[in-house]
C-alpha atoms as an extended CHARMM CRD file, in Angstrom:
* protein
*
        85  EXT
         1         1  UNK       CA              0.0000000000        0.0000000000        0.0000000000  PROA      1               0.0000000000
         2         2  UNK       CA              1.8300000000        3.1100000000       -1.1870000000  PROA      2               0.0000000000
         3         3  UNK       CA             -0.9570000000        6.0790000000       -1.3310000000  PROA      3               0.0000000000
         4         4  UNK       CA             -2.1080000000        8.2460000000        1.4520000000  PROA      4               0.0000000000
         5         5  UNK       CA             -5.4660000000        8.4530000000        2.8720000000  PROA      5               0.0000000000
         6         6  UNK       CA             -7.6760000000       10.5400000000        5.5450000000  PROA      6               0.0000000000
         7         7  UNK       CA             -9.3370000000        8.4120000000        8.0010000000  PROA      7               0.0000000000
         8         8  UNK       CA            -13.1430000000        8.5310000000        7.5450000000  PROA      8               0.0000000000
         9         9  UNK       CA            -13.3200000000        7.7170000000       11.2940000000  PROA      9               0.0000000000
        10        10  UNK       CA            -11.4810000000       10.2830000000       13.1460000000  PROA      10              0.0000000000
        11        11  UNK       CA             -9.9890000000       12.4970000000       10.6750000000  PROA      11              0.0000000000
        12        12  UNK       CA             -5.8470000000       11.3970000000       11.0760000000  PROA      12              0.0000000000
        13        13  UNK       CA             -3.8200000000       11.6350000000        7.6990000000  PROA      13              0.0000000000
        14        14  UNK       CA             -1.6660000000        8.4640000000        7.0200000000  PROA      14              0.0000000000
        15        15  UNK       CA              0.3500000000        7.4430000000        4.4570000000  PROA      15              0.0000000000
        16        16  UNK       CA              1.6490000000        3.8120000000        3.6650000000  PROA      16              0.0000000000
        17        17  UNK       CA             -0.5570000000        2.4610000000        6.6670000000  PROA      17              0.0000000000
        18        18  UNK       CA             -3.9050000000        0.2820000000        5.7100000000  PROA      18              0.0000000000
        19        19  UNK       CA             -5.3390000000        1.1140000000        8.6250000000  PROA      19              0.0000000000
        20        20  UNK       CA             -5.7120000000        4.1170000000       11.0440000000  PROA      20              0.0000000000
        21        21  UNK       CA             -3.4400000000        4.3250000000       14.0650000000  PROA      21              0.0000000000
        22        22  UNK       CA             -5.4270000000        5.8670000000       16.2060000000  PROA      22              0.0000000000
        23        23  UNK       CA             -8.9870000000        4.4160000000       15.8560000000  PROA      23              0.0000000000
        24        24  UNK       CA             -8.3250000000        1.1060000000       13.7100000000  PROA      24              0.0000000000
        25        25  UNK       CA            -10.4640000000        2.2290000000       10.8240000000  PROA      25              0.0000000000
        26        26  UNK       CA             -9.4860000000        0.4580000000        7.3620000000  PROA      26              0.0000000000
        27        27  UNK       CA             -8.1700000000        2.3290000000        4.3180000000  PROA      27              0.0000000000
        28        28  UNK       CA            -11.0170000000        2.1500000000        1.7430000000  PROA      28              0.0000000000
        29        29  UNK       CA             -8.2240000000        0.6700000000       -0.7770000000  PROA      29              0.0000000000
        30        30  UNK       CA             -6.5040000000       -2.1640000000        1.9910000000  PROA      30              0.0000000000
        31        31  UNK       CA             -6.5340000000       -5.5320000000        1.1140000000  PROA      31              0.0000000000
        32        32  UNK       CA             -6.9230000000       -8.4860000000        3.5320000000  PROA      32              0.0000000000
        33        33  UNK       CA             -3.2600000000       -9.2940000000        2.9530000000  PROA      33              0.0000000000
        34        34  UNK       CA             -2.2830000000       -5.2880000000        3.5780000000  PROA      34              0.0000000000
        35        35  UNK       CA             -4.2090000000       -5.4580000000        7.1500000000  PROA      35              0.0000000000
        36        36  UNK       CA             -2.5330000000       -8.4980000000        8.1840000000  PROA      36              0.0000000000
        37        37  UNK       CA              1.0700000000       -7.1500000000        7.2670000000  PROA      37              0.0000000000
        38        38  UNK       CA              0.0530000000       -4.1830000000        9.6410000000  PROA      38              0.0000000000
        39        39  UNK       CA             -1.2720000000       -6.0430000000       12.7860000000  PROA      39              0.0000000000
        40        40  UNK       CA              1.7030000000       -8.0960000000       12.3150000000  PROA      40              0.0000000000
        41        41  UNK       CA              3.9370000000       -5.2050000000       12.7830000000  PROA      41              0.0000000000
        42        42  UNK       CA              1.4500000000       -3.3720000000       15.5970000000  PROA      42              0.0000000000
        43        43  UNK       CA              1.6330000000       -6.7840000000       17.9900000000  PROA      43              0.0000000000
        44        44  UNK       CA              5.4600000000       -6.0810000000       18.9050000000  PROA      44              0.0000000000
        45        45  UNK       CA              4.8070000000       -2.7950000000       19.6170000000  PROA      45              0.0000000000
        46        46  UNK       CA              1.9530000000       -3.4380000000       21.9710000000  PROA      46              0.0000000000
        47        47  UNK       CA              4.0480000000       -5.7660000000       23.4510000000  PROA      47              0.0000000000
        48        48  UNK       CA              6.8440000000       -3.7690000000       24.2070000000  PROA      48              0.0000000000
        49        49  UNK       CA              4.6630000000       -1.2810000000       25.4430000000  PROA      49              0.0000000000
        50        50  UNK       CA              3.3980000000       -3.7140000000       27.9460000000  PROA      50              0.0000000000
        51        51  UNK       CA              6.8170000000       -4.8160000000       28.9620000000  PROA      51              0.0000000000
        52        52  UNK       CA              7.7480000000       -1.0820000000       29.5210000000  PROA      52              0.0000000000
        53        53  UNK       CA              4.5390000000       -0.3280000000       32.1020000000  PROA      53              0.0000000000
        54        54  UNK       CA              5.0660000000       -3.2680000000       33.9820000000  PROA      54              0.0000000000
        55        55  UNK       CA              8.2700000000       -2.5100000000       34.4750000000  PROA      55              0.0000000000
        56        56  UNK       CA              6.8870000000        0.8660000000       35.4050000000  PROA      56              0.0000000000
        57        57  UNK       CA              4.4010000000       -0.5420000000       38.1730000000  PROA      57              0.0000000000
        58        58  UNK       CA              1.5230000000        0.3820000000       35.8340000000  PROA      58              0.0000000000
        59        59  UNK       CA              0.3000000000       -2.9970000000       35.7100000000  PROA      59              0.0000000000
        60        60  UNK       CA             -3.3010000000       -2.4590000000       34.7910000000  PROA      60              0.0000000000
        61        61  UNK       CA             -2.0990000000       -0.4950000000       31.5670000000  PROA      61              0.0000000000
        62        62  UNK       CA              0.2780000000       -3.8280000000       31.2450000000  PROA      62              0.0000000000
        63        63  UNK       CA             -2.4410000000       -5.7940000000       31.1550000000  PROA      63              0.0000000000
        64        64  UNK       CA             -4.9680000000       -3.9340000000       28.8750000000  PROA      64              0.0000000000
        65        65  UNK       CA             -1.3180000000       -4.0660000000       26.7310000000  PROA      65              0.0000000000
        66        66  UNK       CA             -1.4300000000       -7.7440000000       26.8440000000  PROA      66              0.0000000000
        67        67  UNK       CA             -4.8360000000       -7.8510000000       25.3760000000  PROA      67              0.0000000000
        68        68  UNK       CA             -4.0870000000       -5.4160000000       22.6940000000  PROA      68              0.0000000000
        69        69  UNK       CA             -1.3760000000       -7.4660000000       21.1670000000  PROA      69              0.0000000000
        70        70  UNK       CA             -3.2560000000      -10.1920000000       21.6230000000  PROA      70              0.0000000000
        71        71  UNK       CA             -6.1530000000       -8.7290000000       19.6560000000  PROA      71              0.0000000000
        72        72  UNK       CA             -3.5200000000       -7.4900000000       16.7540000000  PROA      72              0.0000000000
        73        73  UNK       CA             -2.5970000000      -11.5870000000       16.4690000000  PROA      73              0.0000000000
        74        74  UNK       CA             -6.0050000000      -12.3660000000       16.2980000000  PROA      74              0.0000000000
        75        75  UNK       CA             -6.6070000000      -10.1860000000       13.5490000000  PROA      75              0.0000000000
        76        76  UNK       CA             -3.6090000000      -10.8330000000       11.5450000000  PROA      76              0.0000000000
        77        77  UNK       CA             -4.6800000000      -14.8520000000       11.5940000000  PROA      77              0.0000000000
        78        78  UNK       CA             -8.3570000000      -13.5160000000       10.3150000000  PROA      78              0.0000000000
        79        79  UNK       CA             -6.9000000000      -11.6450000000        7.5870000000  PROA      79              0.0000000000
        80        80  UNK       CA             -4.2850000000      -14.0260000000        6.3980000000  PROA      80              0.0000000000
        81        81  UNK       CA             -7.2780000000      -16.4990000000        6.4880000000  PROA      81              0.0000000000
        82        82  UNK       CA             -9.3520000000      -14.1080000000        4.0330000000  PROA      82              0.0000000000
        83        83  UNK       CA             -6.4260000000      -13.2230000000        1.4820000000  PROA      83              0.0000000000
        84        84  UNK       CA             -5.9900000000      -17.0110000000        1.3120000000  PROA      84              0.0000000000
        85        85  UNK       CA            -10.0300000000      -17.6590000000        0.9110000000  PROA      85              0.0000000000
């Protein structure tokens, strides 16, 4: 995905990202295959957030973390499963 796009959802500008960073909203031109790529690369993020707030002694933000990159796997198996269907 190389073209930039204004999030119908909550108004953010991206460019090269399928989907929005702050809200999740797609990019009316992502493909299954585009979405997965993304919450492939979003999981490790969340997840080294989550390592950083425990260490922190936020540990209810370390948990919602661990949920959140959770969720981002979840969705990356979904849309690998559609791009193949």
């Amino acid at each position: 995905m190389s073209s930039a796009w204004t999030c119908d959802g909550c108004g953010v500008p991206h460019i090269d990202r399928p989907s929005c960073e702050a809200c999740g909203t797609s990019s009316p031109t992502a493909t299954a295959a585009d979405l997965a790529r993304t919450a492939l690369k979003d999981a490790p993020a969340a997840r080294a957030a989550q390592v950083e707030e425990a260490a922190r002694g936020n540990h209810r933000l370390a948990d919602h973390l661990d949920s959140v990159s959770d969720a981002h796997l979840d969705d990356a198996l979904a849309m690998r499963r559609l791009a193949i269907a």
